[in-house]
SEDREN-160290 format. One record per atom (N, C-alpha, C, O): atom name; residue number from 1; x, y, z. Coordinates in Angstrom, 2 decimals. Layout:
REM SEDREN-160290
<site 'CA', NUM, <X, Y, Z>>
...
REM end
This chain:
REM SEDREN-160290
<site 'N', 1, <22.75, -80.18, 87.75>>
<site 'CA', 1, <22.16, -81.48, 87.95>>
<site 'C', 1, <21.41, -81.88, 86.68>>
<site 'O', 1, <20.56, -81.12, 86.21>>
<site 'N', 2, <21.71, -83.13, 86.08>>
<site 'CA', 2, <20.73, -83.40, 84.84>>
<site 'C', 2, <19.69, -84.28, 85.40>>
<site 'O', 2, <19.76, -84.84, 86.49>>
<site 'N', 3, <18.51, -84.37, 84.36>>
<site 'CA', 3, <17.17, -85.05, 84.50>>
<site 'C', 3, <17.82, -86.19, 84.93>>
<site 'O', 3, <19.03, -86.24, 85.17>>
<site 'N', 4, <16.62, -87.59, 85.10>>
<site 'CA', 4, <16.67, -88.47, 84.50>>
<site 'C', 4, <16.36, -88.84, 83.71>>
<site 'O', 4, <15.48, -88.12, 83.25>>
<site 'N', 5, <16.65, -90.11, 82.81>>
<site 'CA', 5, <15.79, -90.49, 81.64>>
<site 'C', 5, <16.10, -92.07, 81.32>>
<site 'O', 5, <17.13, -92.66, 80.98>>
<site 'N', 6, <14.54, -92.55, 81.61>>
<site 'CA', 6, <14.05, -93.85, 81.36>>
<site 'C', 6, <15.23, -94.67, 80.43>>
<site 'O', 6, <15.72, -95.75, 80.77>>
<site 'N', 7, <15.46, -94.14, 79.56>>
<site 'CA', 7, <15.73, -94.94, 78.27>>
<site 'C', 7, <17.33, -95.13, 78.47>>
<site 'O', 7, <17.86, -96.18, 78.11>>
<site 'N', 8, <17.77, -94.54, 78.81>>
<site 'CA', 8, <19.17, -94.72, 79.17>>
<site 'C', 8, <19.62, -95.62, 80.65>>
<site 'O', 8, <20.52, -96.45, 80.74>>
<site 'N', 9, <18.55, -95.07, 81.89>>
<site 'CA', 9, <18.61, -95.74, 83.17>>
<site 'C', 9, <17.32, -96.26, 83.41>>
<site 'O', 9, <16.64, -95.45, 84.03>>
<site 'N', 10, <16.76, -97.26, 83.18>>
<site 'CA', 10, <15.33, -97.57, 83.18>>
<site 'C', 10, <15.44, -97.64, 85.39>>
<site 'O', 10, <14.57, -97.09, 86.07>>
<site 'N', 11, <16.52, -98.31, 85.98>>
<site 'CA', 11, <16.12, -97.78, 87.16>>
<site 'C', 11, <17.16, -97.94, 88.36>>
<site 'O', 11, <18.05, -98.74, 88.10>>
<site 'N', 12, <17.22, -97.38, 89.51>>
<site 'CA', 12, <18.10, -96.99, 90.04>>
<site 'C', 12, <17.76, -97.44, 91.71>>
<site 'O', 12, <16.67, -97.33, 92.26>>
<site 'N', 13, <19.24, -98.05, 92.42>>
<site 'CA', 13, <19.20, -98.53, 93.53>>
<site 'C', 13, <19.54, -97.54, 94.58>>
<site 'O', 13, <20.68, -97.06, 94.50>>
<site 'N', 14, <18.85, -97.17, 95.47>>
<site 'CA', 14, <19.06, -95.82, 96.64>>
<site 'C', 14, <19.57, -97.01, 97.80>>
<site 'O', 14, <18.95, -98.07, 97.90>>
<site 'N', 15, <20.45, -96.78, 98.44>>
<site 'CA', 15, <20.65, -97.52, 99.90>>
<site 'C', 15, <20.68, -96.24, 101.09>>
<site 'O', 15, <21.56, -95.38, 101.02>>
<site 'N', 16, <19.82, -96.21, 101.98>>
<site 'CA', 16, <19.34, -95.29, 103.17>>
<site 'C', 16, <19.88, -95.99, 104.15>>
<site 'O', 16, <19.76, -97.21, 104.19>>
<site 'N', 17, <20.76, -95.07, 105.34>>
<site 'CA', 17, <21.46, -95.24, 106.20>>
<site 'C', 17, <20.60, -94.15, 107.23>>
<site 'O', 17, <20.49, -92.93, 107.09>>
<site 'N', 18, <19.97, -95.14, 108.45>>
<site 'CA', 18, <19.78, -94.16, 109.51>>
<site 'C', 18, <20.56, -94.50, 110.85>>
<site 'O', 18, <20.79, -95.67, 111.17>>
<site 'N', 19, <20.90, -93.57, 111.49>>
<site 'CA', 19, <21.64, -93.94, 112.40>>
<site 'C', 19, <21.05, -92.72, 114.05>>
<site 'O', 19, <20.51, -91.62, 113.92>>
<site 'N', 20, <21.29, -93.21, 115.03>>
<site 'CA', 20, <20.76, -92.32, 116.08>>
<site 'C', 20, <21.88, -91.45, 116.69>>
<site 'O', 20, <22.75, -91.27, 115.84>>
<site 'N', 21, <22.16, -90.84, 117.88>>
<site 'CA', 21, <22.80, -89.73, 118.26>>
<site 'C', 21, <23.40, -90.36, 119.55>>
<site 'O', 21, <24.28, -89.68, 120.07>>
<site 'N', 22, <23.10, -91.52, 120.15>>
<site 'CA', 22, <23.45, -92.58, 120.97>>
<site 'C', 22, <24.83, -92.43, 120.99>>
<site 'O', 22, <25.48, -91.76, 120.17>>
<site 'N', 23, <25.26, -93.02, 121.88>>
<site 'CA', 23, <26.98, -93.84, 121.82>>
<site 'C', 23, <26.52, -95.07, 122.58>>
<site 'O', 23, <25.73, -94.98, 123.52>>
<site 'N', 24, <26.99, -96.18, 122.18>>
<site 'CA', 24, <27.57, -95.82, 120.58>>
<site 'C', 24, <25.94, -95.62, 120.27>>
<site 'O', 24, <24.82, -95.65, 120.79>>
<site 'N', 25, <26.78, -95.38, 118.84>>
<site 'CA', 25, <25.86, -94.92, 117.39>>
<site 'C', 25, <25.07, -96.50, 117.19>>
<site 'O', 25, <25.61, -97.56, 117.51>>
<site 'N', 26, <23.61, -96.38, 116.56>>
<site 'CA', 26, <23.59, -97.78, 116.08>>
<site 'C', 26, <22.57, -97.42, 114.69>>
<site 'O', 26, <21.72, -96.53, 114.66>>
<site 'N', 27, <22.80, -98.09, 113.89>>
<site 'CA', 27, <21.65, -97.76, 112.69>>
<site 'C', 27, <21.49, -99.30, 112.12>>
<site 'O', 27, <21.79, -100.42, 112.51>>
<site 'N', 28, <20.79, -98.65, 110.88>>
<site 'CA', 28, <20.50, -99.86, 110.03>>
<site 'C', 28, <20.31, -99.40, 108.41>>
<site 'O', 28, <20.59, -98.20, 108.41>>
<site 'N', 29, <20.14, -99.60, 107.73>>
<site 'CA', 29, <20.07, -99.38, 105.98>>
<site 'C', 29, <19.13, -100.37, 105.41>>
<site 'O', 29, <18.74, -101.44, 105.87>>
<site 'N', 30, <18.92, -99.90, 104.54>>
<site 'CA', 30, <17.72, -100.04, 103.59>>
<site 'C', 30, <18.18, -100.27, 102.49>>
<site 'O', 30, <19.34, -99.84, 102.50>>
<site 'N', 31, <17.92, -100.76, 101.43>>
<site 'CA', 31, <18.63, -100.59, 100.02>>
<site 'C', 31, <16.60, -100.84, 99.78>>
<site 'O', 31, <15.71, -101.44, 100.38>>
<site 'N', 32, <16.75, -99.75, 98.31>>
<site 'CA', 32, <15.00, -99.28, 97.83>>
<site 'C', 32, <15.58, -99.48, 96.43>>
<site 'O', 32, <16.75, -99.12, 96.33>>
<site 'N', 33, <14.92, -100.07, 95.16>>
<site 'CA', 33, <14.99, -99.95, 93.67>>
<site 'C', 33, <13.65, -98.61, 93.55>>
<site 'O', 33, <12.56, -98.32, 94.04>>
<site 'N', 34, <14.47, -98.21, 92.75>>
<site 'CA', 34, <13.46, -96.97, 92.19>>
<site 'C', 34, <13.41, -97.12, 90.69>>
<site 'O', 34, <14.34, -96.89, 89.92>>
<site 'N', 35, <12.04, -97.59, 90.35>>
<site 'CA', 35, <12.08, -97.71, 88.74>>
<site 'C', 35, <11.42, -96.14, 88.24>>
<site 'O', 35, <10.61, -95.45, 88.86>>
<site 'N', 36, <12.02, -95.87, 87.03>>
<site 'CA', 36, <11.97, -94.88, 86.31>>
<site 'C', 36, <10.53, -95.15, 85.48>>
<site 'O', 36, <10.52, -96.27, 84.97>>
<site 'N', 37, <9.57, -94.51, 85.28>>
<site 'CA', 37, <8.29, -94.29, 84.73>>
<site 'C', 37, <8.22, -93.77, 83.38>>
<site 'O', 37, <8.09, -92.55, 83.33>>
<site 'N', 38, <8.28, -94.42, 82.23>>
<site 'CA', 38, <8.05, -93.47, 80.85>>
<site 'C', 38, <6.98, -92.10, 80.61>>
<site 'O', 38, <5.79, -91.88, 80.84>>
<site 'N', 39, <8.13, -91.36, 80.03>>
<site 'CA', 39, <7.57, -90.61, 79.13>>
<site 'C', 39, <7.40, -90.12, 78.18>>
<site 'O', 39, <8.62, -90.00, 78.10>>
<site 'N', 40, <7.03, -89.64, 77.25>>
<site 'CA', 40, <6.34, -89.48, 75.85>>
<site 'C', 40, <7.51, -88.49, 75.30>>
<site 'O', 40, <7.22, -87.60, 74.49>>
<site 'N', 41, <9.06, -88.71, 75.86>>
<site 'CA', 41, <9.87, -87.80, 75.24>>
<site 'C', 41, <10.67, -87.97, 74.26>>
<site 'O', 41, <11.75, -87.40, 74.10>>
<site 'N', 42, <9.88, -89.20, 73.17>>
<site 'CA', 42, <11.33, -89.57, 71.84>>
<site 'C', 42, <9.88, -89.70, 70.95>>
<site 'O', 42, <8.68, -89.96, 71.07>>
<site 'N', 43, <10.86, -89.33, 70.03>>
<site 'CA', 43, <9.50, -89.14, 68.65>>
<site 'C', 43, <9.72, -90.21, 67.88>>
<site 'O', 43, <10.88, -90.63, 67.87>>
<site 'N', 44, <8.86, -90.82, 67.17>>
<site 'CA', 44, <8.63, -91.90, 66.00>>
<site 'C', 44, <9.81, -91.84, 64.48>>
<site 'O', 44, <9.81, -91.14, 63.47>>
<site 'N', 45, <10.78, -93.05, 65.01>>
<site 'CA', 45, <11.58, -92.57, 63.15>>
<site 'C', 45, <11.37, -93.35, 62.56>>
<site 'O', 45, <11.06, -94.44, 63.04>>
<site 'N', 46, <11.49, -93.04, 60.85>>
<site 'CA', 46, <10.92, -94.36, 60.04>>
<site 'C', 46, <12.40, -95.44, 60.07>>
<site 'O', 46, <13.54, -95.30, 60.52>>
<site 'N', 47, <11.92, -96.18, 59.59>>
<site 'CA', 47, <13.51, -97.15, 59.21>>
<site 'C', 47, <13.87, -96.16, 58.10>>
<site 'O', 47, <13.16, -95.52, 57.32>>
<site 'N', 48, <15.42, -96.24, 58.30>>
<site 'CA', 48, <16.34, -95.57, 56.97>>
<site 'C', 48, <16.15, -96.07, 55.91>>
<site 'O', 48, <16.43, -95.47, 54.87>>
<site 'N', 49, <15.44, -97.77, 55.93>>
<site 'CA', 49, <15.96, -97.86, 54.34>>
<site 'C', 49, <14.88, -97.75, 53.80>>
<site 'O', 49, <14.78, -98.09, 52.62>>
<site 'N', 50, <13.94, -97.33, 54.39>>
<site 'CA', 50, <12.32, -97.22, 53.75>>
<site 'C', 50, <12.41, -96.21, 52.51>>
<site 'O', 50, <12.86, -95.12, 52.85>>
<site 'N', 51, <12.12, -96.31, 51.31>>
<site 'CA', 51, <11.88, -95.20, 50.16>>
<site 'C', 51, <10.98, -93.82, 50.40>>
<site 'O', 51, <9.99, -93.96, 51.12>>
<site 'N', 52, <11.11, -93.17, 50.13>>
<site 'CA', 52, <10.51, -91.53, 50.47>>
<site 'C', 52, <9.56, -91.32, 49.11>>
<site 'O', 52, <8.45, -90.84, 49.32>>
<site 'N', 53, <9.93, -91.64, 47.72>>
<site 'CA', 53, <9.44, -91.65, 46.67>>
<site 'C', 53, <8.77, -92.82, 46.16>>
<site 'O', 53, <9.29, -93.91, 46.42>>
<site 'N', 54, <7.38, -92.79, 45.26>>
<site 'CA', 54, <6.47, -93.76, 45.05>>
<site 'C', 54, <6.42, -93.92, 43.72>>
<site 'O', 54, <6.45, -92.78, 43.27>>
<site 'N', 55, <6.37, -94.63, 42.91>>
<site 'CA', 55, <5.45, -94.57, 41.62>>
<site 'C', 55, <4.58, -95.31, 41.47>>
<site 'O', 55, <4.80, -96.47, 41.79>>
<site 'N', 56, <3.58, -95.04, 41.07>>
<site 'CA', 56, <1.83, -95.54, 40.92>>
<site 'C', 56, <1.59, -95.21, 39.67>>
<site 'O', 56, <1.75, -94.09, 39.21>>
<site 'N', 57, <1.09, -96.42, 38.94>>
<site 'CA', 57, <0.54, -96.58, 37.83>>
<site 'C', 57, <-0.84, -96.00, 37.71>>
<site 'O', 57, <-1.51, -96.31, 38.69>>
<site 'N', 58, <-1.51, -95.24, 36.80>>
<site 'CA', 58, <-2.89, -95.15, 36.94>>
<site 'C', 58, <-4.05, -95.80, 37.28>>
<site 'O', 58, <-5.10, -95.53, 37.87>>
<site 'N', 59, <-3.33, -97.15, 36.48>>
<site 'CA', 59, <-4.29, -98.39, 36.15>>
<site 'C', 59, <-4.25, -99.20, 37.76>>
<site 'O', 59, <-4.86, -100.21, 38.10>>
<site 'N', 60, <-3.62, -98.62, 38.29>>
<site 'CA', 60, <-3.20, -99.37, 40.14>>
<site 'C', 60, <-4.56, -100.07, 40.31>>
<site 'O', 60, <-5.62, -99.48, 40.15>>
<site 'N', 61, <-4.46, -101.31, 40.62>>
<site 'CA', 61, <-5.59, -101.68, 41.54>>
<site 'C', 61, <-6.07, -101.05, 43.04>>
<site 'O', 61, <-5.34, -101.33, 43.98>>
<site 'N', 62, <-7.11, -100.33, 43.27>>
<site 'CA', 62, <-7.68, -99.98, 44.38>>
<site 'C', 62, <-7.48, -100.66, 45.61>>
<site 'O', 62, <-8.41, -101.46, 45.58>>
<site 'N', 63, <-6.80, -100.88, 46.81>>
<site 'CA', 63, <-6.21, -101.51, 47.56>>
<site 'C', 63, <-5.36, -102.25, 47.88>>
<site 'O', 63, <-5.14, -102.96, 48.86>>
<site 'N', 64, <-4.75, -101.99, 46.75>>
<site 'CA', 64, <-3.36, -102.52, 46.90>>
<site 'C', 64, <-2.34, -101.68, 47.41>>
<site 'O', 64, <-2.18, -100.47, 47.26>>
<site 'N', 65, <-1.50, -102.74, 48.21>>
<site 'CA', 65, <-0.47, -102.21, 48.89>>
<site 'C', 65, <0.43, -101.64, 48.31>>
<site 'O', 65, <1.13, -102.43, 47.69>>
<site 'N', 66, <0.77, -100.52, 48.22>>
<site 'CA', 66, <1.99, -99.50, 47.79>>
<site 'C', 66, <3.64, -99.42, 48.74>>
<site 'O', 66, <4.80, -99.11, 48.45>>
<site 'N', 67, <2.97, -99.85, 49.87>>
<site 'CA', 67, <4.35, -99.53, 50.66>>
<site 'C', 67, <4.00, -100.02, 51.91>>
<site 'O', 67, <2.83, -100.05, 52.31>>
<site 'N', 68, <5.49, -100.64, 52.92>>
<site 'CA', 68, <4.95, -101.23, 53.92>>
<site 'C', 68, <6.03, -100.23, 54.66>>
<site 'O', 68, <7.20, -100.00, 54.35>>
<site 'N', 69, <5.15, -99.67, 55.87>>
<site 'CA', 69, <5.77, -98.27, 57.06>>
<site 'C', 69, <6.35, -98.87, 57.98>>
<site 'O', 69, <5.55, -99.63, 58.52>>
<site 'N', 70, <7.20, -98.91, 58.38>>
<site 'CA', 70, <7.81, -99.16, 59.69>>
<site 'C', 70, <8.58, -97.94, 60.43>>
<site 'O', 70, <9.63, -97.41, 60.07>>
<site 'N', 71, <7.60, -97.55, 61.81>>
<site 'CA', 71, <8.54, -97.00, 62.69>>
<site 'C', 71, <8.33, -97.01, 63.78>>
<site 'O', 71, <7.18, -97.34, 64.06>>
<site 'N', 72, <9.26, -96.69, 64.96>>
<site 'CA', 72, <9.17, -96.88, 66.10>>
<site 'C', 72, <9.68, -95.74, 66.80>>
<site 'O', 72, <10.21, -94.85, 66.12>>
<site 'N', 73, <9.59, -95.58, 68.45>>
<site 'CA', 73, <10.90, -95.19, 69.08>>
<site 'C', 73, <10.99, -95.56, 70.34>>
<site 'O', 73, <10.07, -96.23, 70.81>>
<site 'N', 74, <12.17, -95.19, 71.18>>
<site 'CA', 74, <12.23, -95.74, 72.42>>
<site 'C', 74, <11.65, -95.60, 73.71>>
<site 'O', 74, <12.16, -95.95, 74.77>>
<site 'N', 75, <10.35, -94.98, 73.51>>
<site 'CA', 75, <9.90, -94.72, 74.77>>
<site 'C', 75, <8.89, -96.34, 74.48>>
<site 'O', 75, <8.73, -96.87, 73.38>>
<site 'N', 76, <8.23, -96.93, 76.07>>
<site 'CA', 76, <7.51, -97.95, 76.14>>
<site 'C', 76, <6.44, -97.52, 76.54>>
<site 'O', 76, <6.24, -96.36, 76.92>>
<site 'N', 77, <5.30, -98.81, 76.47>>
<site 'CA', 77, <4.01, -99.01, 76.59>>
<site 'C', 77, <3.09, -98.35, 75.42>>
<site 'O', 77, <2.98, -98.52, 74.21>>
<site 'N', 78, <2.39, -97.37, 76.56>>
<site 'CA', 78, <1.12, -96.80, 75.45>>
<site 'C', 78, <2.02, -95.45, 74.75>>
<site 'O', 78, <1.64, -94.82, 73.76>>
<site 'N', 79, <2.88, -95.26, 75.29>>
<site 'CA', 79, <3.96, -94.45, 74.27>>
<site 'C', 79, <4.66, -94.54, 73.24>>
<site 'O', 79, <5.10, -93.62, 72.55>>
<site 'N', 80, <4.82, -96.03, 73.05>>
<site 'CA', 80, <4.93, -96.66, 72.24>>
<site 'C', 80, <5.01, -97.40, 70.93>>
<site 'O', 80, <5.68, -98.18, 70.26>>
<site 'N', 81, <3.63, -96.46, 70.97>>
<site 'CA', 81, <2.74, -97.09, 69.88>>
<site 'C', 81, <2.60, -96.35, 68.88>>
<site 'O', 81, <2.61, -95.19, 69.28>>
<site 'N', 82, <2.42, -96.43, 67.45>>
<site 'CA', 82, <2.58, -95.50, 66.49>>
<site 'C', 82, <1.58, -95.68, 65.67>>
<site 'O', 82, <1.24, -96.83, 65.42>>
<site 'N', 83, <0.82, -94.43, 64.99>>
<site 'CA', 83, <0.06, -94.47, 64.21>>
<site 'C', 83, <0.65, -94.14, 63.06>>
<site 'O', 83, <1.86, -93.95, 63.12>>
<site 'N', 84, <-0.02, -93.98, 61.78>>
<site 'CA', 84, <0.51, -93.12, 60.45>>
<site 'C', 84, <-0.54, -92.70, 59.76>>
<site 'O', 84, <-1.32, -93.53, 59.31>>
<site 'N', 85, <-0.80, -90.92, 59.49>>
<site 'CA', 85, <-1.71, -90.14, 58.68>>
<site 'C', 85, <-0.84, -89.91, 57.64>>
<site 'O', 85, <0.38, -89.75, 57.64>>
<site 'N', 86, <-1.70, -89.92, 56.73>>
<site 'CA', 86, <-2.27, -88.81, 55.31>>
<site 'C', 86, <-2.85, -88.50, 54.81>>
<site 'O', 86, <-3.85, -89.22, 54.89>>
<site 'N', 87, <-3.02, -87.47, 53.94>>
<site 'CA', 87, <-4.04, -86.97, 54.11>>
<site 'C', 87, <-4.86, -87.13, 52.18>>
<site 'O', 87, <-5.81, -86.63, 51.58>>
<site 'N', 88, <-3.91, -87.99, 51.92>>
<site 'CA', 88, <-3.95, -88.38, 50.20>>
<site 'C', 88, <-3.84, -89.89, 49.61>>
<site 'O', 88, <-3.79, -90.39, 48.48>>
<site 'N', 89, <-3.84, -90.47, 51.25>>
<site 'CA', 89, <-3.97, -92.21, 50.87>>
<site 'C', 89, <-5.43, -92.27, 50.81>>
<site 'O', 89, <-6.20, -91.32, 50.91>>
<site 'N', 90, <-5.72, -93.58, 50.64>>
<site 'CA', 90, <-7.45, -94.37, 50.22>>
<site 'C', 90, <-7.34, -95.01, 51.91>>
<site 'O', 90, <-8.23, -95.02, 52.76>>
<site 'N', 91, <-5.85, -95.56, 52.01>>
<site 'CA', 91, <-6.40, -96.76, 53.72>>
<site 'C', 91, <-5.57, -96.73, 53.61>>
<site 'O', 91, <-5.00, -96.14, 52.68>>
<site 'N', 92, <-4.84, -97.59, 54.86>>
<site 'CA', 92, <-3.62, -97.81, 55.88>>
<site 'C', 92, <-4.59, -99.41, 56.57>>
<site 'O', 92, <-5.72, -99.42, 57.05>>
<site 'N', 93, <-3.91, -100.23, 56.43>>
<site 'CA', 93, <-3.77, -101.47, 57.48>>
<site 'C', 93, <-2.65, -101.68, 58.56>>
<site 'O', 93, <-1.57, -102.27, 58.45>>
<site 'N', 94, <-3.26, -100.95, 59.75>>
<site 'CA', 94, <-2.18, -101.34, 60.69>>
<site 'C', 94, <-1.89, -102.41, 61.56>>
<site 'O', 94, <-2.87, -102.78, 62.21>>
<site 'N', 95, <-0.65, -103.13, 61.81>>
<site 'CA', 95, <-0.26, -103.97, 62.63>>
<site 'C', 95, <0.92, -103.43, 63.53>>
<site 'O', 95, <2.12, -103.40, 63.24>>
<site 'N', 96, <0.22, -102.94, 64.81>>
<site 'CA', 96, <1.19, -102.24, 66.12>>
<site 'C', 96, <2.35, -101.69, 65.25>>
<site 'O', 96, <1.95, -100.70, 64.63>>
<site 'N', 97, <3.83, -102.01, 64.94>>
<site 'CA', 97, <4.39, -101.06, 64.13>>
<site 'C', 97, <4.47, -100.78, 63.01>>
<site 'O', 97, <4.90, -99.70, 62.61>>
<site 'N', 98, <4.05, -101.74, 62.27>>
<site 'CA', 98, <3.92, -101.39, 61.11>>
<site 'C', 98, <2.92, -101.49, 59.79>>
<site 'O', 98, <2.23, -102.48, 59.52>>
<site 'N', 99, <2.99, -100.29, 59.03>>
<site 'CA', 99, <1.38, -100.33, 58.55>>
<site 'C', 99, <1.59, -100.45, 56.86>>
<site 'O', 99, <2.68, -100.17, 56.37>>
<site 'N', 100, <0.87, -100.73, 56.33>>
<site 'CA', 100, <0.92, -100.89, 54.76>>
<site 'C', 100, <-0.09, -99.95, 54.24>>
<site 'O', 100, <-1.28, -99.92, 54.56>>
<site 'N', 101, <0.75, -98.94, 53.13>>
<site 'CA', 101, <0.15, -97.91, 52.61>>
<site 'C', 101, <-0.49, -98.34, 51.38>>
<site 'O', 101, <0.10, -98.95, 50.49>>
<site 'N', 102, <-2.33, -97.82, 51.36>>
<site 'CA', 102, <-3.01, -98.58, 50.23>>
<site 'C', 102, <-3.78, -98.05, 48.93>>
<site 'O', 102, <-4.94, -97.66, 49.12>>
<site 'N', 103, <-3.41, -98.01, 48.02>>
<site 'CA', 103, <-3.99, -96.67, 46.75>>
<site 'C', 103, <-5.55, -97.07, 47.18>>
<site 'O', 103, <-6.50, -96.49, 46.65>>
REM end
């Protein structure tokens, strides 16, 4: 039996049939949506075409933007959401996905 998972089936229709032991038989059915609940199971990728390598002038002005981050992934809400550390930048300005790296 495999999991489920949000991202592929965000949600799924059950139809319930009860019926009694009578003759005749008589029942009735139900049809229930069952929505699928996120979880924190896909990790953050950058965009592909983002550069990996920097060059910085010495003379760089102090807050200026070096690079603008974009990444995401498919889980929703507060899972969603992405931060970005290092541990050798000056600042980061973030806007929900994407943040601009600042000498």
């Amino acid at each position: 039996m495999r999991g489920i998972d949000r991202e592929s089936t965000p949600s799924y229709e059950l139809r319930v049939k009860a019926e009694d032991q009578g003759t005749p038989i008589r029942q009735s059915t139900a049809l229930y949506t069952v929505t699928v609940d996120d979880a924190n199971d896909n990790s953050p990728q950058f965009a592909a075409d983002q550069m990996k390598t920097l060059s910085v002038r010495e003379d760089q002005t102090a807050g200026e933007v070096l690079l603008t981050l974009t990444a995401s992934d498919a889980d929703t809400g507060m899972y969603h959401a992405t931060s970005y550390v290092s541990h050798y930048v000056t600042s980061y300005v973030t806007h929900y996905v994407t943040s601009y790296l600042c000498l």
